[in-house]
C-alpha positions in Angstrom: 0.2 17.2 -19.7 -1.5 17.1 -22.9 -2.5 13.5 -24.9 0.5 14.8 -27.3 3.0 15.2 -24.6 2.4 11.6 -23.2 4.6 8.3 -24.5 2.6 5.2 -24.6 6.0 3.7 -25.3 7.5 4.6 -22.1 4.4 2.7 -20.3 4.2 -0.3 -21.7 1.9 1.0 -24.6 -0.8 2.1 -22.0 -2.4 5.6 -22.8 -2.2 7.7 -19.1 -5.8 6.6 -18.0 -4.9 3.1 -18.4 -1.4 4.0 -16.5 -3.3 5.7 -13.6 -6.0 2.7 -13.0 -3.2 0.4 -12.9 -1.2 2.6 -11.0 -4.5 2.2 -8.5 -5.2 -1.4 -8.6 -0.9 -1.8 -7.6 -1.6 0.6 -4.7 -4.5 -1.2 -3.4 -2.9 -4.6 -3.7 0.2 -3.3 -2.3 -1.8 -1.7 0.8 -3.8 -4.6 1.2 -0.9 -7.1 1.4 0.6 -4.5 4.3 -2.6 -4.6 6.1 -2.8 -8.3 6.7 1.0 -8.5 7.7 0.1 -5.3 10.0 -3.0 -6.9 11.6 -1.1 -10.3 11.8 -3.4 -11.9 10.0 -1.1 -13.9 7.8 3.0 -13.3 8.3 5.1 -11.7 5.4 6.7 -15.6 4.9 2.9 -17.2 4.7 1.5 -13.9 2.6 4.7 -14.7 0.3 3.7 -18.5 -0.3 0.1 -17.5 -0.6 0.8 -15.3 -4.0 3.3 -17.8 -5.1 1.4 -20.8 -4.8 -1.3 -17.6 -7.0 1.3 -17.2 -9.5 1.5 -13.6 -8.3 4.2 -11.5 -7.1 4.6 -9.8 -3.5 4.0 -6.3 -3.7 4.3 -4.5 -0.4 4.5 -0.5 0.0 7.4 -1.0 2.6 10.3 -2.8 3.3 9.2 -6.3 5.0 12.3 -6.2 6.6 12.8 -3.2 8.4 8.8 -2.7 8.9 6.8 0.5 7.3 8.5 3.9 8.0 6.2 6.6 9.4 5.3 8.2 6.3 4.5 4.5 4.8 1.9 4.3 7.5 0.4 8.0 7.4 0.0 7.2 3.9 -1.6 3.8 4.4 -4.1 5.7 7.0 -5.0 8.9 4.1 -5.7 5.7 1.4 -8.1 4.4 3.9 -9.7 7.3 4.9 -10.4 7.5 1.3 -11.9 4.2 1.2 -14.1 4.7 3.9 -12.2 1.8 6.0 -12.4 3.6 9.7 -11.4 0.6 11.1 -7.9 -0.3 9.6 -7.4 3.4 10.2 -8.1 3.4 13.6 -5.8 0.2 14.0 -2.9 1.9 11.6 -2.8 4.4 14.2 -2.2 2.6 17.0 0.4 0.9 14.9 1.6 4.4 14.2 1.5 5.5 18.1 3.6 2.4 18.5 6.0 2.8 16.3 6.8 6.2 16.0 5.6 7.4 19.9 6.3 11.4 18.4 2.8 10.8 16.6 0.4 10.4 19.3 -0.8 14.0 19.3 -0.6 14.6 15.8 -4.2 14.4 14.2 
């Protein structure tokens, strides 16, 4: 897509670099909110008060409800990998292995 091709209108008035970094930071905040409910370091209910109290919203990559579907997780480990952060993806795994027992020989 060329710079003439792209509607600042449609988002928000950002040009498409400044969609994409904040397309990133929602991502990371997103992920990082799923890894302290996944590594029961806070629960969703306590994580929810914590940004309210903030005056933030909740963003979460999955459902709270039902829990993180397999592709939710295999995509939390690839963001991780690319971040360098070995040991939540070791632990995602094992919530992966868990969850979804089909996965334990996949690499």
């Amino acid at each position: 897509m060329d710079g003439d091709d792209y509607n600042e209108e449609e988002n928000g008035g950002l040009t498409e670099s400044e969609q994409l970094k904040m397309d990133d930071i929602v991502l990371e905040l997103a992920y990082n909110n799923a890894w302290l409910v996944l590594s029961n370091q806070l629960t969703f209910d306590e994580l929810m008060d914590k940004q309210f109290r903030e005056g933030h919203q909740l963003i979460m990559p999955f459902d709270p409800e039902s829990g993180p579907k397999q592709i939710e997780l295999e995509n939390m480990i690839n963001y991780y990998i690319e971040t360098e952060e070995y040991e939540k993806c070791s632990k995602l795994k094992i919530i992966l292995n868990d969850r979804y027992p089909s996965t334990v020989l996949e690499d």
